[in-house]
C-alpha positions in Angstrom: 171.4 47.5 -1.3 169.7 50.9 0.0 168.7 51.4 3.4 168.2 48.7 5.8 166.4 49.7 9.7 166.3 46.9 11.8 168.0 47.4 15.2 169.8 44.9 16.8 168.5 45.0 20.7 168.3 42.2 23.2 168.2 38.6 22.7 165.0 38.3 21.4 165.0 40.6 18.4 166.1 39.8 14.6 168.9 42.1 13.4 169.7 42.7 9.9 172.4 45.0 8.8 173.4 48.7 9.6 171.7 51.8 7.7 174.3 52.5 5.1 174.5 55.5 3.1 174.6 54.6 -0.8 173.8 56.7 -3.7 170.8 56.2 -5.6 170.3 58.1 -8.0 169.8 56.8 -12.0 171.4 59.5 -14.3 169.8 60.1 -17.4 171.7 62.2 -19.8 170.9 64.4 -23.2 173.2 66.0 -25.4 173.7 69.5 -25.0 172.5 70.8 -28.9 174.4 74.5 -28.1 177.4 72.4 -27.8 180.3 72.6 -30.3 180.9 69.5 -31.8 184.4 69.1 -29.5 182.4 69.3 -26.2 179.4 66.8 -27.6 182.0 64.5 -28.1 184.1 64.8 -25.2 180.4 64.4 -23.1 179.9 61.6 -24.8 183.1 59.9 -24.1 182.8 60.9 -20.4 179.3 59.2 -20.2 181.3 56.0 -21.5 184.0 56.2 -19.3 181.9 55.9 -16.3 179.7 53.3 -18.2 182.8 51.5 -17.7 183.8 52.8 -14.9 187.2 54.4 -16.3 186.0 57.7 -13.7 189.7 58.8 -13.8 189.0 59.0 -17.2 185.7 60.3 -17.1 187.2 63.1 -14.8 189.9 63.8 -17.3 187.3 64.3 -20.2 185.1 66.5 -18.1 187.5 68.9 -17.1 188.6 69.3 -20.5 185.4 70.3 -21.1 184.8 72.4 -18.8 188.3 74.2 -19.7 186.2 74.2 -23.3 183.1 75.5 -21.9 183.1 77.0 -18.1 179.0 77.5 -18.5 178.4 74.3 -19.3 175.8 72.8 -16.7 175.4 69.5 -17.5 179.5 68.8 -17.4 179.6 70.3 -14.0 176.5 68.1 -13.2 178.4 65.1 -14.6 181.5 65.9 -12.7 179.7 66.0 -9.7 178.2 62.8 -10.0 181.6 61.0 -10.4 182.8 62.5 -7.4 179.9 61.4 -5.7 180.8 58.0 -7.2 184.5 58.2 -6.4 183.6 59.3 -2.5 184.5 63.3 -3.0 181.0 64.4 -1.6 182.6 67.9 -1.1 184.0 68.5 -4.9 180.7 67.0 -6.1 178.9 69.4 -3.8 181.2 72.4 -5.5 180.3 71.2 -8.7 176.9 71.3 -8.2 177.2 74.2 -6.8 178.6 75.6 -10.2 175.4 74.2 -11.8 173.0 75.8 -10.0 175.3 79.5 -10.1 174.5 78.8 -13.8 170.5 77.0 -13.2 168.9 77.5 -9.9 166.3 75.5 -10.9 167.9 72.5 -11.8 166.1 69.9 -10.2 168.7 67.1 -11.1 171.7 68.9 -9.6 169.5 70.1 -6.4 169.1 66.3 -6.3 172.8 65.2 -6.9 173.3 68.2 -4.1 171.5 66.5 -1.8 172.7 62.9 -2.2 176.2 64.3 -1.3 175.1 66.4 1.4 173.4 62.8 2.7 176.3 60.8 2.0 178.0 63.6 4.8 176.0 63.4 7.0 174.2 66.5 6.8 170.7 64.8 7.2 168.8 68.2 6.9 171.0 70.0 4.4 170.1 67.0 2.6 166.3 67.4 3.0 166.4 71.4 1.8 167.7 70.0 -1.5 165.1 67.3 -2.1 162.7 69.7 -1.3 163.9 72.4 -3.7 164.3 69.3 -6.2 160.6 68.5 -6.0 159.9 72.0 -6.4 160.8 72.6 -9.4 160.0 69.4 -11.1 157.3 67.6 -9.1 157.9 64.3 -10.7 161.5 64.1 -9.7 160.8 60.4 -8.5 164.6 59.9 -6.9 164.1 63.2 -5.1 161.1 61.9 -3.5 163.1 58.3 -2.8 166.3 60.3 -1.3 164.2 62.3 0.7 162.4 59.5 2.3 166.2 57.8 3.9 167.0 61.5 4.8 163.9 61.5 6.8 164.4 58.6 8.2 167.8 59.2 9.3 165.8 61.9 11.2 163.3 59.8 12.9 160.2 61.3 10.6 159.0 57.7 10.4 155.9 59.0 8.6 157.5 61.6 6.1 159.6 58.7 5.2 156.6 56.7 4.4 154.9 59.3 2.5 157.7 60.2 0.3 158.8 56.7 -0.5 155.2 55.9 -1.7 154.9 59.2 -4.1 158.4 58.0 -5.4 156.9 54.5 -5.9 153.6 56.1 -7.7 155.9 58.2 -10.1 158.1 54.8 -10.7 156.0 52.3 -9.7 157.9 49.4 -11.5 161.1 50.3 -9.5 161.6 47.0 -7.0 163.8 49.4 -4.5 161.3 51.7 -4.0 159.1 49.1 -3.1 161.4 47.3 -0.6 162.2 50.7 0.7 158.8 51.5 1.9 158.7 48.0 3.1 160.9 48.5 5.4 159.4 51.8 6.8 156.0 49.8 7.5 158.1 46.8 9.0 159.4 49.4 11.5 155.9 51.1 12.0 155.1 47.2 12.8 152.8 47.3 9.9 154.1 44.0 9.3 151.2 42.5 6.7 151.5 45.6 4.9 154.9 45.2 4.7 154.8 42.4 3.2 152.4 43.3 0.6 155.6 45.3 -0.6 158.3 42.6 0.0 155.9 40.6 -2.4 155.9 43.5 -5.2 159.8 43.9 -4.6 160.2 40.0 -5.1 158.0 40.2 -8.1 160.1 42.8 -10.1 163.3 41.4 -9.1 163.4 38.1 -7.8 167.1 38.3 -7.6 168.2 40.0 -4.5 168.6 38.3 -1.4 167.9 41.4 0.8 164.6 41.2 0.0 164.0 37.9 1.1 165.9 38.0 4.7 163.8 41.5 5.0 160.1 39.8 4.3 161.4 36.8 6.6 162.0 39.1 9.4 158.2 40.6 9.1 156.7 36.9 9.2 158.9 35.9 12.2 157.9 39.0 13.7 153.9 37.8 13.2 154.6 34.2 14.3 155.2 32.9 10.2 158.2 31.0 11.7 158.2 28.2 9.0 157.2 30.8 6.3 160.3 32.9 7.5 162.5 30.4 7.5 161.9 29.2 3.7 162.6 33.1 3.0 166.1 32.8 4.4 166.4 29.4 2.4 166.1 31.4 -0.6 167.9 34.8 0.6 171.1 31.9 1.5 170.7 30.5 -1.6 170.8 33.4 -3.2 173.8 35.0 -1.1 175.5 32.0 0.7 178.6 34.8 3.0 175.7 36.9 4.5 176.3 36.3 8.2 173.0 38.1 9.3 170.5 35.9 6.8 172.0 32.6 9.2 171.6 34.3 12.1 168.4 35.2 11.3 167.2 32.0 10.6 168.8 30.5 13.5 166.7 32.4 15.9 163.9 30.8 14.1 164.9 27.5 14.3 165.1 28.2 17.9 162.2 29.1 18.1 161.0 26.2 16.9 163.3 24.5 19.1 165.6 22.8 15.9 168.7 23.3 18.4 170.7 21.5 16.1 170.0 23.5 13.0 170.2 26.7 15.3 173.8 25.8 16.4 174.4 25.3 12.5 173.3 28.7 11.3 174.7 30.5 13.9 178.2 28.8 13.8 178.5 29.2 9.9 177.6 33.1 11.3 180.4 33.5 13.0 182.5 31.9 10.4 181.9 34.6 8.0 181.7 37.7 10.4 184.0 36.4 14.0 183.2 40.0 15.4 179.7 40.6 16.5 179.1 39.9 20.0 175.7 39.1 19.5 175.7 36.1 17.7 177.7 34.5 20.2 175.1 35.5 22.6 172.5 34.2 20.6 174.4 30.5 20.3 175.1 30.7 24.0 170.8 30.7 24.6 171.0 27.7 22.1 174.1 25.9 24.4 171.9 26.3 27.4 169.0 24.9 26.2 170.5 22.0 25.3 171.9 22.2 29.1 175.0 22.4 27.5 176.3 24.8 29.9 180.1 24.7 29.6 179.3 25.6 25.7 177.2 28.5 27.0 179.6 30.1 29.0 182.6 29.6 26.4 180.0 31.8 24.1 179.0 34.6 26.6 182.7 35.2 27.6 183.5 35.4 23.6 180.2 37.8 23.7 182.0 39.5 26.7 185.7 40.4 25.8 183.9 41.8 22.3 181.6 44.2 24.2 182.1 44.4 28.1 178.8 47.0 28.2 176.0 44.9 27.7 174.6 43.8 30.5 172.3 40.7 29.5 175.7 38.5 28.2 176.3 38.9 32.5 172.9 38.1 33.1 173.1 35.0 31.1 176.7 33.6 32.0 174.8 33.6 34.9 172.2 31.8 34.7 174.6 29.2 33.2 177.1 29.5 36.1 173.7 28.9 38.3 173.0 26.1 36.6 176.4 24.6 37.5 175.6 25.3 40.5 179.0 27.8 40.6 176.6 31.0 42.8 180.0 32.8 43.3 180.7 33.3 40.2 176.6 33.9 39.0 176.6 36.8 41.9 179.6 37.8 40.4 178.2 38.3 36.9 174.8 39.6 38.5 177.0 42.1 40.2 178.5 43.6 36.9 175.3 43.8 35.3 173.6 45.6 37.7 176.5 47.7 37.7 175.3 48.4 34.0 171.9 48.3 34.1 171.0 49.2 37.8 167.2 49.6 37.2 166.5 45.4 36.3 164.3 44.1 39.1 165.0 40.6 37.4 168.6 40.8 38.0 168.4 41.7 41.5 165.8 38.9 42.3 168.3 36.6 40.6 171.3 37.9 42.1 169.3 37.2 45.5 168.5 33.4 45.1 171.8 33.4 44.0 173.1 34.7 47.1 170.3 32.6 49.2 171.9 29.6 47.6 175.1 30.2 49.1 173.3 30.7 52.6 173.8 34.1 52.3 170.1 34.8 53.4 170.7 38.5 54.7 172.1 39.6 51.5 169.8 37.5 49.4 166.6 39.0 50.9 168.1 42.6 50.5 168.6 42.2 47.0 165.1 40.4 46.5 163.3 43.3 48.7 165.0 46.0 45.9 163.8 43.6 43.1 160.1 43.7 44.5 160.6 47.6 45.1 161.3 47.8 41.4 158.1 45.7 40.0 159.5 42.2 40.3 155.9 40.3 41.2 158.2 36.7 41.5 160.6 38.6 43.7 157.3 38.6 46.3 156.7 34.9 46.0 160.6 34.4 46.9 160.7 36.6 49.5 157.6 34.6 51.2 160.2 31.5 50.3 163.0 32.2 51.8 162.6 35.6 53.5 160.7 34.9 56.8 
């Protein structure tokens, strides 16, 4: 649906899906009066065809047209936008290009430039066309909207937030816009705030389940666990193959410590999307709470073979291994994620009882005396413990 900015990280935090790059923008056409009667026609028929989405079609017509009438803007505007459409950023960008040789101040095709610049990539391009957009027509609320994911994309957190709300006063019953900003305050942690906007996004379009997995996340993140999860109720019903929405709501139902209903969510996860490493991970925590620690470790190797580079799926195969009393195989795993990770003063304080469990106190108190020379404050109390 638009842009979506939660990262995954760690254990602990909510994920929801990847920034994607989509076009946004809502065409509006008017007949061309200087037009012979031919070319109206054959514009009109071209706006049809991609009404329908008969683009080949629409293509056909247009060049026809433009064969017809090689100075007319709007069918090199038009062509551009199905390309766009179709995924030819760089024909749409010539076609705009042709539009502006013949109006430098058109503020739709600077737009349309912009998006396809976007869609490449070309972050900043993009932004030089948005602003050139706004220029010359101030209202242009879809420049203001495309500009604020360019920004983004850049890390201008604020810009972003500025230019999403001047595209939401210029179209303020747009739900998009709203959820868009939304999501800008979630990642400022202006989670209330945020929302305030999930709330007007849900109000204009109660339909999309986005909307309701992204407002979940913000009460989660401000202890609304209960409240979150009746979000991703609704988002499920709404969108039953989402993989993220039941992951989502199965870390909240661990934190509420409905193990069951965890291991639920986070199975029918995997069922729809078997590749992401994480969610493994995530039902691996659950296993081991329920001290189900065979479970566990089936998960973190799954999480392991998918990505061997993340050091906390070692560090909690683990703690599971410890728990089975298996300390070869926990120093083992402590060993390749310090190989990773080589600044974790947890690890190496684990890694050390691990190693003091074996009876291997030398070894043991070395790795506790790097823990405690990298912050660990437990690491002192073990090395009183066992370190004498």
């Amino acid at each position: 649906m638009f842009i979506t900015i939660f990262d995954k990280s760690r254990t602990s935090t909510l994920k929801c899906k990847s920034i994607m790059r989509i076009l946004l923008i809502a065409f509006l056409l008017s007949p061309f009066v200087s037009l012979a009667q031919s070319g109206t026609n054959l514009l009109k028929t071209a706006e049809s065809n991609i009404e329908k989405t008969n683009y080949k079609e629409a293509i056909n017509n247009l060049n026809t047209l433009i064969g017809q009438e090689p100075k007319n803007k709007e069918a090199f505007i038009k062509r551009g936008y199905v390309k766009n459409i179709l995924g030819d950023f760089y024909g749409a960008i010539g076609d705009y290009n042709f539009a502006l040789d013949l109006d430098s101040t058109s503020s739709e095709a600077l737009n349309n430039r912009g998006e396809a610049k976007f869609n490449l990539g070309d972050d900043y391009g993009a932004i030089e066309d948005f602003d050139k957009a706004i220029k010359f027509d101030a209202k242009n609320a879809e420049a203001y909207n495309n500009r604020g994911f360019a920004k983004y994309n850049i890390e201008d957190l604020e810009g972003s937030y500025f230019d999403f709300s001047k595209a939401i006063d210029l179209d303020p019953k747009d739900a998009d816009k709203y959820f868009n900003r939304a999501v800008i305050k979630a990642e400022l942690e202006e989670y209330i705030s945020a929302i305030d906007d999930y709330n007007k996004a849900i109000e204009l379009d109660p339909s999309e389940a986005e909307v309701f997995n992204f407002r979940g996340v913000s009460k989660y993140s401000i202890g609304q666990v209960e409240e979150a999860i009746a979000d991703y109720d609704k988002a499920i019903s709404l969108d039953e193959n989402d993989p993220v929405t039941y992951e989502n709501r199965a870390l909240a139902k661990t934190a509420l410590e409905d193990y069951e209903g965890a291991l639920a969510d986070y199975t029918k996860s995997i069922e729809l999307y078997a590749e992401d490493p994480d969610t493994y991970n995530l039902r691996g925590v659950v296993y081991y709470n329920m001290e189900n620690y065979d479970a566990a470790i089936e998960d973190y190797d799954m999480a392991i073979e998918l990505n061997p580079n993340d050091p906390v799926y070692f560090d909690n195969r683990a703690l599971a291994k410890t728990a089975k009393e298996d300390y070869k195989g926990a120093v083992k795993d402590y060993s390749y994620s310090i190989e990773l990770y080589p600044n974790d003063p947890e690890t190496f304080h684990q890694r050390g009882l691990a190693k003091i469990s074996m009876g291997d106190n030398y070894d043991g108190c070395l790795d506790l005396n790097t823990a405690l020379e990298l912050g660990s404050e437990e690491a002192k109390e073990s090395i009183k413990e066992y370190c004498k």
